[in-house]
C-alpha positions in Angstrom: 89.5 73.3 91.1 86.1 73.4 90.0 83.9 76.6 90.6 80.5 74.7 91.3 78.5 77.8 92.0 79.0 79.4 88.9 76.7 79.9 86.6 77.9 82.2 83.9 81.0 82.9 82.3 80.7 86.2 80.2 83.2 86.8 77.4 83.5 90.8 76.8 84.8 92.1 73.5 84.8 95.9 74.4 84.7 98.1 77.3 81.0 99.0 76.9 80.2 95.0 78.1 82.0 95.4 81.4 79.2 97.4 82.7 76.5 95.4 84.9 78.9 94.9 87.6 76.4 92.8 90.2 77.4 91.0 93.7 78.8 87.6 93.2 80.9 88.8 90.1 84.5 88.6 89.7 86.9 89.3 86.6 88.8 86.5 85.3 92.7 86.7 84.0 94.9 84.0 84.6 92.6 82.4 87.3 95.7 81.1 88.9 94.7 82.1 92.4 90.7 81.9 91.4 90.9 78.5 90.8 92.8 77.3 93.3 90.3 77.7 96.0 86.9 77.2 96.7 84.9 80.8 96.0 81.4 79.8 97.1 80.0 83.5 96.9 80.6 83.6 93.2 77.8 83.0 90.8 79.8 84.7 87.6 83.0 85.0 85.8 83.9 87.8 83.5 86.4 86.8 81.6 89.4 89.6 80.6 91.4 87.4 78.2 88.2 88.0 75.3 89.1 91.8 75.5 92.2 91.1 73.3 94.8 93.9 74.7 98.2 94.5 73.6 100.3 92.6 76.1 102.9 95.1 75.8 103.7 98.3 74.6 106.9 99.9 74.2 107.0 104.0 73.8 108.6 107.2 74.7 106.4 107.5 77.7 107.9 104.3 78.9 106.3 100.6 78.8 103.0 100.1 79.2 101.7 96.5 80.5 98.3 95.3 80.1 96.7 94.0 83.2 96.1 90.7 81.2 100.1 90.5 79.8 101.4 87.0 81.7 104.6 86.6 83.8 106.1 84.8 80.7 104.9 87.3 77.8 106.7 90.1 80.4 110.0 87.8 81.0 110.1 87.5 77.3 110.5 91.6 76.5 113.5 92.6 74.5 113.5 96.2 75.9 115.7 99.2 74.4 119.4 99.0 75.3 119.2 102.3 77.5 116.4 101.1 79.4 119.3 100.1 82.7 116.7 99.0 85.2 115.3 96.0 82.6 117.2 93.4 84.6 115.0 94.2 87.4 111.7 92.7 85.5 113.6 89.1 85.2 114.6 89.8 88.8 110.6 90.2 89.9 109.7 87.8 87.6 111.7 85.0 89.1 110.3 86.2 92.6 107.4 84.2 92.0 109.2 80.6 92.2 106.5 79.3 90.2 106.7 76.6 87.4 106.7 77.4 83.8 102.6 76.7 84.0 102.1 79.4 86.3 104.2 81.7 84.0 102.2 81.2 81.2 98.8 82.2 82.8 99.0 84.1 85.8 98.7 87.6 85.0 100.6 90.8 85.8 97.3 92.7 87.0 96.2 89.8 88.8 99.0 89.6 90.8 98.2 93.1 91.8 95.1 92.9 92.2 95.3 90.0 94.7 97.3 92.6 96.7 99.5 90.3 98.7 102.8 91.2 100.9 105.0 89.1 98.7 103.6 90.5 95.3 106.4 90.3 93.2 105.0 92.4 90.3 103.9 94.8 92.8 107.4 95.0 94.3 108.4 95.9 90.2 106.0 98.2 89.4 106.0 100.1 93.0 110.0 100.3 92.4 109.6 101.7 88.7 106.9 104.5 89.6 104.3 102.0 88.4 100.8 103.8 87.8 97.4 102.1 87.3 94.9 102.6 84.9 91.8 101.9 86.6 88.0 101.8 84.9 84.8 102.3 86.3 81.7 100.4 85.2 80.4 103.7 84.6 82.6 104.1 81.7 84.9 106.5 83.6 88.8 105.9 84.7 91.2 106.9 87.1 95.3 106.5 87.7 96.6 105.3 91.0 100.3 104.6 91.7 101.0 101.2 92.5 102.4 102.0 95.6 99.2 103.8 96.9 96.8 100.7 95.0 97.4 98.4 97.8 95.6 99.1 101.5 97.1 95.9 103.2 97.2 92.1 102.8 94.4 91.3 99.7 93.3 95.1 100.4 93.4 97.3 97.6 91.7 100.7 96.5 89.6 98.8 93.7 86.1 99.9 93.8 82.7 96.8 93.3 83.4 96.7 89.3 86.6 98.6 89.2 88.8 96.6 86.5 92.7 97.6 86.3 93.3 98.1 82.4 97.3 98.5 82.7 100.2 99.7 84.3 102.8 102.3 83.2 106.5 102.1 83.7 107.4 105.8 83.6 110.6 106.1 81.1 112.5 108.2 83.8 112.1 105.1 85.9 113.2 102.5 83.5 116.3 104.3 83.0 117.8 104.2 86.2 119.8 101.8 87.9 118.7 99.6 90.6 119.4 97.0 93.0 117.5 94.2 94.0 117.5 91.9 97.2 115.3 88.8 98.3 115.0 86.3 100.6 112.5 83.6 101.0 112.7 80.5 104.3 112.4 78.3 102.1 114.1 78.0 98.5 110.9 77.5 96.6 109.5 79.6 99.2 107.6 82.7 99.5 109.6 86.2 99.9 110.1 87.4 103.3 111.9 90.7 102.1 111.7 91.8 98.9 114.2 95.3 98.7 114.5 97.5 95.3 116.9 100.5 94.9 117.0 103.1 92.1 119.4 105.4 91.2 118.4 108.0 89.0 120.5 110.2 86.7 120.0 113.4 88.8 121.3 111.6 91.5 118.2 110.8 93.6 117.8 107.3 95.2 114.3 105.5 95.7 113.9 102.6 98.6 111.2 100.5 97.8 109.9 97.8 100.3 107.7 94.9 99.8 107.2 91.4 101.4 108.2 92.4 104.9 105.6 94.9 105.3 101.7 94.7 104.7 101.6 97.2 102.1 104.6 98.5 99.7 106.8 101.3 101.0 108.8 103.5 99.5 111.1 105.8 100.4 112.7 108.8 98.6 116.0 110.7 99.3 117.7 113.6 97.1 120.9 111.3 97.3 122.3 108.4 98.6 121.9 108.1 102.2 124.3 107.7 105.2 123.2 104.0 106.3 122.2 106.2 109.6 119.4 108.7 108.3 118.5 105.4 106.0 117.7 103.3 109.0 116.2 105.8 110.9 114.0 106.5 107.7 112.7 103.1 107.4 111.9 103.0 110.6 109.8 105.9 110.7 108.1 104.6 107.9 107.1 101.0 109.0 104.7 101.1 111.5 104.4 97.0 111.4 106.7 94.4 110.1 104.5 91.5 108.3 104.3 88.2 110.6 103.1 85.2 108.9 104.5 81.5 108.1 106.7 82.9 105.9 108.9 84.7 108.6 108.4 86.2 111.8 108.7 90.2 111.9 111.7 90.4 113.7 113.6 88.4 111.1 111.9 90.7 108.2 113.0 93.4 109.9 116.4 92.5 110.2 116.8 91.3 106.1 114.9 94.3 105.2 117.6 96.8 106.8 120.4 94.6 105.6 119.5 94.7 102.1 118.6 98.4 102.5 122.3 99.0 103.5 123.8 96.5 101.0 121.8 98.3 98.2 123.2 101.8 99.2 126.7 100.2 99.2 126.1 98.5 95.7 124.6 101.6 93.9 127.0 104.3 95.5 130.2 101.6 94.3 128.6 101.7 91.0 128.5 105.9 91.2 132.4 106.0 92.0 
């Protein structure tokens, strides 16, 4: 769609250009969702793509992603052989049910940034201990964990000129195992549940829950958990089930503590 009330598209080379953050402003990745709607209080794009960072970056920390890296680029990673969680970034990646256009623009920050329920990078990120590396148009930064970043449905804690630089995928995090469980009405459709396990070495066991719920939620226990004190846990934690054309709450509800109890059966099979 054409953006008719733009009327300039700036092309940054460095961090220093960002700055001059002004009302009617908004950053430009993949423009997947930007373009696909009218946006009549824009009057400027400032395009990310000209910065020219690293898609990826592979290191003993863990794996970096640039806010700018594409669905496809992150598909396409050959990651270490001891890095057992991997299979959950194909997993995430095929959340989206988008064609192979899609894939090859939209972006994994944008994705975030848009801050919706069914988020699938933010379901991968949240799961793997994501963190955020934020700047300020002031030249300063901050880190957020993904799990904190979104507020609620296209709510996040960006501040007016705020730009997420990347996200980093904690090694400990990488190296777990997981589980993963989805479920959309529709088969090309959006996800009504979207339900991540880990299983750490030490033993400890991460719930993370996304699609159901406005916001990511995740839950952590020193061990597997009895599928009692994990029920009772989720529902202490969600205070409101998502209710949309995508599934009504009771339904998300009913998946999400399914899956949570299938997970717990999966991982503690694969611990015996």
């Amino acid at each position: 769609m054409d953006l008719n009330t733009i009327k300039q598209v700036t092309r940054p080379k460095a961090r220093n250009e960002l700055a001059g953050w002004r009302d009617g402003d908004a950053f430009l990745a993949g423009g997947t969702w930007l373009f696909s709607e009218p946006q009549p209080k824009l009057t400027r794009l400032v395009d990310l793509s000209t910065l020219g960072w690293t898609p990826l970056s592979v290191s003993a920390e863990g794996l970096e992603i640039a806010a700018t890296c594409t669905v496809a680029q992150l598909d396409a990673l050959t990651p270490p052989v001891e890095w057992t969680a991997a299979p959950l970034i194909g997993q995430c990646c095929r959340a989206f049910l988008a064609s192979f256009k899609i894939w090859n623009a939209a972006t994994v920050g944008g994705n975030i940034c848009m801050s919706l329920p069914a988020g699938p990078m933010i379901s991968l990120t949240a799961a793997l201990d994501g963190e955020a590396l934020l700047w300020a148009p002031d030249g300063s930064e901050r880190r957020v964990a993904i799990v904190d970043f979104v507020e609620a449905p296209l709510r996040n804690v960006l501040k007016p000129g705020e730009v997420m630089r990347s996200i980093l995928l904690p090694v400990s995090a990488l190296t777990a195992r997981t589980a993963f469980r989805q479920v959309s009405l529709a088969n090309h459709g959006r996800s009504g549940a979207l339900v991540i396990g880990t299983l750490k070495s030490n033993g400890a066991f991460t719930l993370t829950i996304t699609a159901s719920t406005p916001r990511p939620v995740k839950l952590e226990f020193d061990a597997l958990p009895s599928v009692e004190t994990l029920h009772a846990r989720i529902e202490a934690a969600v205070d409101a089930w998502y209710d949309d054309i995508h599934g009504l709450p009771a339904w998300r509800r009913h998946m999400t503590l399914h899956f949570a109890q299938e997970i717990v059966a999966e991982l503690g099979e694969g611990a015996r």
